[in-house]
VOBA-1610 file (N, C-alpha, C; in pm, whole numbers, padded with zeros to 5 digits, always signed):
BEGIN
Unk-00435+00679+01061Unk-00352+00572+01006Unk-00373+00445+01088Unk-00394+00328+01058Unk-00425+00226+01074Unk-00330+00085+01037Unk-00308+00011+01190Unk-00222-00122+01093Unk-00245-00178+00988Unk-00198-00224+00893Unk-00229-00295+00838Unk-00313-00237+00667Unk-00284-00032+00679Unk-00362-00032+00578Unk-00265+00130+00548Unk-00099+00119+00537Unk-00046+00224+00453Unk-00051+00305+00602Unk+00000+00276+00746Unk+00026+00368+00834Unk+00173+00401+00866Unk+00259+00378+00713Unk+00349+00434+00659Unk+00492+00418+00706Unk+00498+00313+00873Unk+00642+00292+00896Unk+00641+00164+00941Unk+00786+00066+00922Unk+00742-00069+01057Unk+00875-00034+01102Unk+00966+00033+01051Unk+01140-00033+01129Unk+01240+00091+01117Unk+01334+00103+01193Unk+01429+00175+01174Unk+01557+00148+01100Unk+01654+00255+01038Unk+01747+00216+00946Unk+01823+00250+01018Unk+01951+00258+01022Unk+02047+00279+01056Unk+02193+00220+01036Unk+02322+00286+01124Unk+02452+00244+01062Unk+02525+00233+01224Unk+02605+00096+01233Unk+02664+00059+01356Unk+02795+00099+01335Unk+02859+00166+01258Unk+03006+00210+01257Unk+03001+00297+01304Unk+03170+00268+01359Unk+03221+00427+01397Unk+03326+00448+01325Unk+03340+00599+01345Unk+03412+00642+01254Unk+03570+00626+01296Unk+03654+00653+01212Unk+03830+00640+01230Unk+03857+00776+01288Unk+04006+00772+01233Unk+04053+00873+01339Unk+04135+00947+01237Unk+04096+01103+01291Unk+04165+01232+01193Unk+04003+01285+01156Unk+04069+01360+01063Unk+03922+01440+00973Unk+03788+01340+00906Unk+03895+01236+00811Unk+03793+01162+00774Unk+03712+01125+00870Unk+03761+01071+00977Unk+03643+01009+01040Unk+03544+01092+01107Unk+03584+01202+01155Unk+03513+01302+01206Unk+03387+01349+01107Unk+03401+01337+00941Unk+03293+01330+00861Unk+03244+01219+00851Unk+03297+01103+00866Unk+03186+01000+00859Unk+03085+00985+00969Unk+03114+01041+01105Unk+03061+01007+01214Unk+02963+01136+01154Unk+02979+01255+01126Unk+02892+01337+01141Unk+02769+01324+00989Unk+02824+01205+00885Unk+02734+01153+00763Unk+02641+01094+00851Unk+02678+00978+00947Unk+02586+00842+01014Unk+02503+00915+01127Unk+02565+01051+01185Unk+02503+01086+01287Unk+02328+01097+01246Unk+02258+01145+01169Unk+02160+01107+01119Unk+02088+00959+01101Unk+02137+00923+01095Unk+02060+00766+01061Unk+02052+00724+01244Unk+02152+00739+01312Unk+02180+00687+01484Unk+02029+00750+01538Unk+02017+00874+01458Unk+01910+00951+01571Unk+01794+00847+01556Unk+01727+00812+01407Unk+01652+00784+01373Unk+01701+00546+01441Unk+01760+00540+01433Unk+01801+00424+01518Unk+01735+00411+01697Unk+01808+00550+01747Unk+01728+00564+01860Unk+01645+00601+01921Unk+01556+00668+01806Unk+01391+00681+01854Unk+01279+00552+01771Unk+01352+00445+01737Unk+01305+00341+01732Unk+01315+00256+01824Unk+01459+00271+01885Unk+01477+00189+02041Unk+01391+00255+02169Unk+01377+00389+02145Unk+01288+00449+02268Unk+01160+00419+02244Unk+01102+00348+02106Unk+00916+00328+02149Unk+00925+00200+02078Unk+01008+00103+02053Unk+00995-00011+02023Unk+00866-00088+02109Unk+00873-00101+02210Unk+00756-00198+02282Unk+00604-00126+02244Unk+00605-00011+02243Unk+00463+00057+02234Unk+00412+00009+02045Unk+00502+00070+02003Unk+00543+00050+01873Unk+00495-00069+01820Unk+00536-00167+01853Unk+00533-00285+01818Unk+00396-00372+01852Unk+00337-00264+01968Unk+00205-00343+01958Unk+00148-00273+01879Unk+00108-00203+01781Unk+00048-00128+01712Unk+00041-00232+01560Unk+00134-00273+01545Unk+00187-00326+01471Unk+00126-00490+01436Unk+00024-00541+01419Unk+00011-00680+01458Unk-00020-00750+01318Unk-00059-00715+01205Unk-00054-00810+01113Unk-00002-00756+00964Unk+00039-00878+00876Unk+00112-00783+00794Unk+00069-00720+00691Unk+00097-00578+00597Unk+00011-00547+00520Unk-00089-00608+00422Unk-00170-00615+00345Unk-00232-00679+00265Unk-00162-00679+00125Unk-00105-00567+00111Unk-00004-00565-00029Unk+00102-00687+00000Unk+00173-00706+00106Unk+00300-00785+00143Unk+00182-00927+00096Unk+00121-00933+00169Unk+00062-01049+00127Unk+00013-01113-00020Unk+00012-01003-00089Unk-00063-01020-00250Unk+00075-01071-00277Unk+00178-00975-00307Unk+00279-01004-00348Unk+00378-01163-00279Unk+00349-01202-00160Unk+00370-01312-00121Unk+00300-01420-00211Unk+00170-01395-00190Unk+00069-01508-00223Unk+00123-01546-00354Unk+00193-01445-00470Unk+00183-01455-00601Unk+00327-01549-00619Unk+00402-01520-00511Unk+00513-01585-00518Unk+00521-01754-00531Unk+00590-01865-00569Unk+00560-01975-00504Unk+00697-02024-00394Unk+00620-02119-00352Unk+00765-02152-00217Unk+00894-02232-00272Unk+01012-02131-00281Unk+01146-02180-00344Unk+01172-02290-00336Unk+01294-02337-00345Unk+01342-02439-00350Unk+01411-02444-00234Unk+01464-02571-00183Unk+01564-02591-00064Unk+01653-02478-00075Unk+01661-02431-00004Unk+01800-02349+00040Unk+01779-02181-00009Unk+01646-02163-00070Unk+01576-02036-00083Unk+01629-01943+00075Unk+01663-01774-00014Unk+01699-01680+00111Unk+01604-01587+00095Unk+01537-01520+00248Unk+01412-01415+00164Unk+01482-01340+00351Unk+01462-01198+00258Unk+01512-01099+00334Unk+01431-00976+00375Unk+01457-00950+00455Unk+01354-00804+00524Unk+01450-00725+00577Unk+01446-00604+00478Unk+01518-00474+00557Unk+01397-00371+00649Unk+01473-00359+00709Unk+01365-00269+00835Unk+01246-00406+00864Unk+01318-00456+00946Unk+01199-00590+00964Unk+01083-00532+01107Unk+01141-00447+01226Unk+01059-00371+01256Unk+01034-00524+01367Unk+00869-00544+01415Unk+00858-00624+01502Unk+00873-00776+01427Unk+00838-00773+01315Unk+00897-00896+01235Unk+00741-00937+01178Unk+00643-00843+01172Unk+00537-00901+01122Unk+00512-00973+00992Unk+00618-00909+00918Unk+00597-00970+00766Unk+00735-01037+00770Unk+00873-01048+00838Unk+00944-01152+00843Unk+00861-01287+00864Unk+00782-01289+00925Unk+00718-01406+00966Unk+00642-01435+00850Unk+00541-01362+00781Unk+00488-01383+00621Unk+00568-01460+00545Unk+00693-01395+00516Unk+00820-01421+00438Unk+00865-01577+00483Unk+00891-01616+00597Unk+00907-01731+00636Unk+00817-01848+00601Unk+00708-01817+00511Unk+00554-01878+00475Unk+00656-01965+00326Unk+00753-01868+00325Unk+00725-01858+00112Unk+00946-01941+00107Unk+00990-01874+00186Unk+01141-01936+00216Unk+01167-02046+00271Unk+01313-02077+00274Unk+01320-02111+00354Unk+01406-02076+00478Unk+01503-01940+00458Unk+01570-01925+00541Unk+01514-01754+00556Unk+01531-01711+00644Unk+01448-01569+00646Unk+01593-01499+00740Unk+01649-01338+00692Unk+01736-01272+00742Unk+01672-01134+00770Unk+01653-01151+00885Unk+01532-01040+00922Unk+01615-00927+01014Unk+01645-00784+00933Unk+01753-00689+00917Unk+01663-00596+00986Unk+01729-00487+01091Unk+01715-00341+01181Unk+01785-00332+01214Unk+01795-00160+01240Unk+01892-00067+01292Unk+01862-00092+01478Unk+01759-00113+01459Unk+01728-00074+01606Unk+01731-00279+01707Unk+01814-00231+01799Unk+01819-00359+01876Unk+01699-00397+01916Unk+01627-00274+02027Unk+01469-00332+02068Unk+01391-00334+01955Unk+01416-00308+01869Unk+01240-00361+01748Unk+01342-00559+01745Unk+01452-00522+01701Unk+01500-00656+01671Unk+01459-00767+01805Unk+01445-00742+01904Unk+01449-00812+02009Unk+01238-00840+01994Unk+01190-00781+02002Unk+01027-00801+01964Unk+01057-00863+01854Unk+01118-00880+01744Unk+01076-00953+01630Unk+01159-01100+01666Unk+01214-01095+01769Unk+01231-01227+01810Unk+01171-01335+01904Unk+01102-01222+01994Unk+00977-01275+02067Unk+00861-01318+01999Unk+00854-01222+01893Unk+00708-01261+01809Unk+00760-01418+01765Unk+00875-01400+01700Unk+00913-01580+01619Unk+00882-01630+01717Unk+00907-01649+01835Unk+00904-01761+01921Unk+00777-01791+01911Unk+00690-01713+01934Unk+00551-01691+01994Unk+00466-01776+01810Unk+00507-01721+01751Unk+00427-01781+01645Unk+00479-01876+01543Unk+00613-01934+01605Unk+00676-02039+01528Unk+00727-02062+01425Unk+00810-01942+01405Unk+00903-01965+01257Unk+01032-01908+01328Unk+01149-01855+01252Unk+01270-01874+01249Unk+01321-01789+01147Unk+01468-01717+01220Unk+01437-01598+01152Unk+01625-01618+01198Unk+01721-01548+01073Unk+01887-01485+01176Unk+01818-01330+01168Unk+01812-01283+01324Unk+01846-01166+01336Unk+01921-01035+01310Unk+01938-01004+01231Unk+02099-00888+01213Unk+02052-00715+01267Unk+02141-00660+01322Unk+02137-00538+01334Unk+02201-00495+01226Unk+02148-00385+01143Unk+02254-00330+01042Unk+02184-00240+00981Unk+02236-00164+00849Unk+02221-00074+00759Unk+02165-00124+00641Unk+02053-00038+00614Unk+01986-00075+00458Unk+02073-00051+00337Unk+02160+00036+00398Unk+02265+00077+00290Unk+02369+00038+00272Unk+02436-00050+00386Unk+02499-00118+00394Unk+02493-00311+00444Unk+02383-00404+00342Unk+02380-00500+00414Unk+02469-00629+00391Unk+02486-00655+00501Unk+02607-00775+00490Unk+02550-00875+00451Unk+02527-00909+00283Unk+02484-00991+00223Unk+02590-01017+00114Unk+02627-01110+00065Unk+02644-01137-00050Unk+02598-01120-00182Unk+02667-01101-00273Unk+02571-01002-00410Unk+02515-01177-00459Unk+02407-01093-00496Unk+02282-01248-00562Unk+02242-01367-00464Unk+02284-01336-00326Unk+02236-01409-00212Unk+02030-01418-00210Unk+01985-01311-00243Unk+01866-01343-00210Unk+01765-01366-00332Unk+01687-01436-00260Unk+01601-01497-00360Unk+01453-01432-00354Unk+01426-01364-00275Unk+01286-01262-00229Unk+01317-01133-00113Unk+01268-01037-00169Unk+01326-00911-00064Unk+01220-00818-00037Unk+01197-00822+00074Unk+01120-00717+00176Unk+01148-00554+00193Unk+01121-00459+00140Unk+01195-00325+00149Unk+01098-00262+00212Unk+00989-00288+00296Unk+00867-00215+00350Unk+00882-00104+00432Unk+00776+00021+00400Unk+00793+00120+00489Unk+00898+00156+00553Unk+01014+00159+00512Unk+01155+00176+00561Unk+01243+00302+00500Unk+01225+00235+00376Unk+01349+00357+00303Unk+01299+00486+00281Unk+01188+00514+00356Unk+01151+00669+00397Unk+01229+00727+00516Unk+01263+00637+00561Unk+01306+00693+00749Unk+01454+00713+00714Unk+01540+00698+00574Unk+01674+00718+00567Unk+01674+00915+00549Unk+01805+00936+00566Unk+01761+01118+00599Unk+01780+01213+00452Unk+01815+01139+00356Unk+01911+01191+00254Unk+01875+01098+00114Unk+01882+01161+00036Unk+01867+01070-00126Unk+01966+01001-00159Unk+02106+01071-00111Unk+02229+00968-00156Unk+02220+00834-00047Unk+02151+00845+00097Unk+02147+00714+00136Unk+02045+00613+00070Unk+01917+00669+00034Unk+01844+00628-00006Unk+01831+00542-00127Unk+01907+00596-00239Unk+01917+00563-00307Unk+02066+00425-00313Unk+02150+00485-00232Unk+02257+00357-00193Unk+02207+00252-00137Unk+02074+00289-00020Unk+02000+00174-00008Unk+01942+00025-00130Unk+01892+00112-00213Unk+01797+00059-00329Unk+01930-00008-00429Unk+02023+00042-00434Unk+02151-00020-00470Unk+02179-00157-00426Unk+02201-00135-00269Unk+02211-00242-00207Unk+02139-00388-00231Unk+01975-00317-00254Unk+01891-00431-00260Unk+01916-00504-00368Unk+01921-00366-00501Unk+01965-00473-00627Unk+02069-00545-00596Unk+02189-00537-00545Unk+02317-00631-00515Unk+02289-00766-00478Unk+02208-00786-00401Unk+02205-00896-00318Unk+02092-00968-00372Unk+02019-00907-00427Unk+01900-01017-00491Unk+01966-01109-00585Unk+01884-01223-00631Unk+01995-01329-00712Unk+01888-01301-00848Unk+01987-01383-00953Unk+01872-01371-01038Unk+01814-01439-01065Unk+01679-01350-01148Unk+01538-01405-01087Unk+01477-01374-00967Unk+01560-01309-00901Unk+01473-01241-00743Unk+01404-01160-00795Unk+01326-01132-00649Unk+01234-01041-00652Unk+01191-01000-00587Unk+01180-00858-00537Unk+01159-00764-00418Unk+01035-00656-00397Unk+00994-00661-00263Unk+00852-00524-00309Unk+00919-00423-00208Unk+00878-00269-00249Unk+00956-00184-00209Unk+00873-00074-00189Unk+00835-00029-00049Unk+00757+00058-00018Unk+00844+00207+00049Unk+00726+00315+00045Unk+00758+00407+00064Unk+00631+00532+00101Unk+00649+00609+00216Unk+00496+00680+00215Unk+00473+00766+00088Unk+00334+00772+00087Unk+00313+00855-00077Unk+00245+01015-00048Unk+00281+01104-00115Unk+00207+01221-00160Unk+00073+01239-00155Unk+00033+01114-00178Unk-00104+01110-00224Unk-00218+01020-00081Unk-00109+01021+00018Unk-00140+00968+00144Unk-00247+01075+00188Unk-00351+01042+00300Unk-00495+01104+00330Unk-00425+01232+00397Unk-00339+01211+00420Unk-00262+01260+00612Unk-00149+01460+00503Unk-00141+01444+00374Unk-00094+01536+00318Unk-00171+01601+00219Unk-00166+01738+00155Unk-00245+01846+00121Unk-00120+01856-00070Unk-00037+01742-00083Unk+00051+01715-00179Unk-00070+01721-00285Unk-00058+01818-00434Unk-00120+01778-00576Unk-00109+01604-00618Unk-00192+01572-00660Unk-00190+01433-00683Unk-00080+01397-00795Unk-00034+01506-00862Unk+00034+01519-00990Unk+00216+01530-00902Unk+00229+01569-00815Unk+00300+01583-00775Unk+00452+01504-00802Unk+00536+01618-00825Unk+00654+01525-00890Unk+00774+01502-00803Unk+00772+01579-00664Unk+00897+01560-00586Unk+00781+01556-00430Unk+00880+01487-00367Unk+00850+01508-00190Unk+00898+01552-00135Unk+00874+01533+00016Unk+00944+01662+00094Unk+00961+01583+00259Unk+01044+01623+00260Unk+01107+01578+00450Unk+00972+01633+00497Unk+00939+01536+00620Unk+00856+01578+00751Unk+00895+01545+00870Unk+00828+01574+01000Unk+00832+01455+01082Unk+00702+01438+01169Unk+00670+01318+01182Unk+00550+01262+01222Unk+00584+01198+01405Unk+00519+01261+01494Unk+00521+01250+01609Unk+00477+01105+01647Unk+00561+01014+01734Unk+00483+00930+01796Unk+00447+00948+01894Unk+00325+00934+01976Unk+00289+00940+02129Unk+00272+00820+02210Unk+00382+00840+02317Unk+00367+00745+02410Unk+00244+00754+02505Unk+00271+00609+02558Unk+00120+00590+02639Unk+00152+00729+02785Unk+00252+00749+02802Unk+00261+00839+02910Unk+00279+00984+02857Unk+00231+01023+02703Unk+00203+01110+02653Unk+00338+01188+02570Unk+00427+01167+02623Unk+00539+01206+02570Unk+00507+01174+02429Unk+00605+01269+02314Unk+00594+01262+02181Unk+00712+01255+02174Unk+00747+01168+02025Unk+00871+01117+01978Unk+00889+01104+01838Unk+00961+01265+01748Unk+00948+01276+01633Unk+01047+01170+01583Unk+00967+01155+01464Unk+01043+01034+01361Unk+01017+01146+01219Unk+01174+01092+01185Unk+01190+01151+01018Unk+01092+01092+00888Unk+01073+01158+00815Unk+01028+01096+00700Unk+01037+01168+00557Unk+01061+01076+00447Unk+01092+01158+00303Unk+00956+01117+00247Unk+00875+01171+00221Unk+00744+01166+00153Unk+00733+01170+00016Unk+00707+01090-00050Unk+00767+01056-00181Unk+00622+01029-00318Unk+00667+01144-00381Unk+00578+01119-00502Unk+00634+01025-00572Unk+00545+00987-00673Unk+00530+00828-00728Unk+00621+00855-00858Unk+00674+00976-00899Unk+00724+01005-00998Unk+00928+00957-00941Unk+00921+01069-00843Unk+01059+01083-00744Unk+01087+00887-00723Unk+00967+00822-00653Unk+01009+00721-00620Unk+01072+00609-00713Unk+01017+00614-00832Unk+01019+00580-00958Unk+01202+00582-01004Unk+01187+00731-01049Unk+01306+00785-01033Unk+01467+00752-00956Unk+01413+00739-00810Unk+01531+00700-00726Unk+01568+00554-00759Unk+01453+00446-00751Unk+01472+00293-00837Unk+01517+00307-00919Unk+01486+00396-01019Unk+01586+00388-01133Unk+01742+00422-01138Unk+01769+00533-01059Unk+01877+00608-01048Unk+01945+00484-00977Unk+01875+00367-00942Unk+01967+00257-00828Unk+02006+00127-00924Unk+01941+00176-01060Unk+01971+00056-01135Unk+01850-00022-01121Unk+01741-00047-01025Unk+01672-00128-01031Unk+01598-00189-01127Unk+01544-00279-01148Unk+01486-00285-01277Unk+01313-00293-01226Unk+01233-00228-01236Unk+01097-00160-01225Unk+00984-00284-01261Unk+00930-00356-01199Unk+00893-00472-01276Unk+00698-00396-01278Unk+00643-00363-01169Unk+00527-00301-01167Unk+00538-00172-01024Unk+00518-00060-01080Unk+00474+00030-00949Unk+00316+00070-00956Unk+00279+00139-00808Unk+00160+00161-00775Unk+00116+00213-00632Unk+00050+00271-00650Unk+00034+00378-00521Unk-00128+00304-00481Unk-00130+00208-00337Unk-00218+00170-00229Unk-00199+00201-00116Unk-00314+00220-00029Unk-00329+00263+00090Unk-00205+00367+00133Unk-00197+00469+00073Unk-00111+00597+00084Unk+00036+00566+00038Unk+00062+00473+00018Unk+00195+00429-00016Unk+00261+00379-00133Unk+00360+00460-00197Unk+00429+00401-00299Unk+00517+00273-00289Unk+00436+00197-00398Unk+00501+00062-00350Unk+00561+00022-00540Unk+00644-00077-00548Unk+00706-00112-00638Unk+00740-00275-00621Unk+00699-00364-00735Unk+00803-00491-00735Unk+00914-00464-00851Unk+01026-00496-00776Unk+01170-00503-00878Unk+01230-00618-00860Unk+01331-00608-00936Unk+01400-00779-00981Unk+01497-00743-01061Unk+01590-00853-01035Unk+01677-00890-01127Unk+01675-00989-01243Unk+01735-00951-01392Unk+01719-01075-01508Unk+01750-01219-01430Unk+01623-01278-01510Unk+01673-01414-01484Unk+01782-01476-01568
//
């Protein structure tokens, strides 16, 4: 797997609440406890991570390029923004860029990178499933290599909810996900459901650091967009990855 060509993750998801007090909360903490893990094995290889990471996919870019540059006061958003490689793309085509992770250290590299290459970005820590946006706030949306790393279909799909919420209309979002049909799995190409894995990262001091993943046939992925309401504008499976543009009526 290779930057820049479907090496299937950039960012972590996650949820900053805690839970209340009594039973309920004792189940909510033990719903989020999942997403935290996957929060903090993005904070434990963020720096390694992030150099791996250096330019942004070529799909992000098609779908940029096709876009044109909004109007004053245009919002373009990135969930799982990761080191901020394609926040910074996104900043090409907006004008205000809200560049969203679970994880503080990826967020903190995607703020060094802005500096370093001169755009401008609000930072947020937060949840794909929960983002503190306003409904029809955005005007272009980033969903890359992310909404695989959520642990569960009901988040997943509350994710893809989310996105429809906040797009405005006339937005328009690309929405990736690893595929079945990726080099790295032994999945039928026909394949109609995916399956949890986890894919080891190795640090430079050799240590390994499993990360979750929902591996997603193009049928399932399809499916979950739909089940989110989304409205399906083109899908397609490149460089191992199910990817989708969706939108809201203009």
């Amino acid at each position: 797997m290779t930057d820049g060509s479907g090496d299937g993750d950039d960012a972590a998801t996650g949820d900053d609440a805690t839970a209340g007090d009594g039973a309920a909360g004792g189940e909510a903490l033990d719903a989020h406890r999942p997403r935290r893990r996957v929060r903090a094995v993005y904070d434990e290889i963020a720096s390694h991570f992030s150099k791996t990471r250096a330019y942004p996919w070529p799909e992000v870019d098609s779908f940029l390029d096709e876009r044109s540059p909004h109007d004053s006061g245009s919002v373009g958003l990135d969930v799982g923004c990761g080191n901020g490689r394609h926040a910074g793309r996104l900043a090409d085509v907006v004008e205000r860029v809200v560049a969203l992770d679970a994880s503080r250290d990826l967020l903190a590299e995607a703020r060094d990178r802005s500096s370093t290459d001169g755009w401008s970005a609000a930072f947020v820590q937060g949840d794909a499933a929960r983002l503190p946006l306003a409904a029809g706030s955005v005007d272009l949306a980033l969903y890359v290599a992310t909404l695989h790393h959520l642990p569960d279909r009901e988040t997943r799909v509350r994710s893809l909810e989310e996105l429809s919420r906040v797009l405005a209309p006339g937005g328009r979002g690309l929405v990736s996900a690893w595929s079945t049909a990726h080099d790295s799995f032994d999945a039928p190409a026909d394949a109609e459901t995916g399956f949890d894995t986890t894919v080891d990262w190795t640090l430079p001091g050799g240590e390994t650091v499993p990360r979750f993943y929902h591996i997603y046939a193009q049928a399932e992925f399809e499916a979950d967009l739909t089940a989110a309401g989304v409205r399906i504008e083109e899908s397609f499976v490149s460089s191992g990855n199910c990817y989708a543009v969706v939108g809201n009526p203009d």
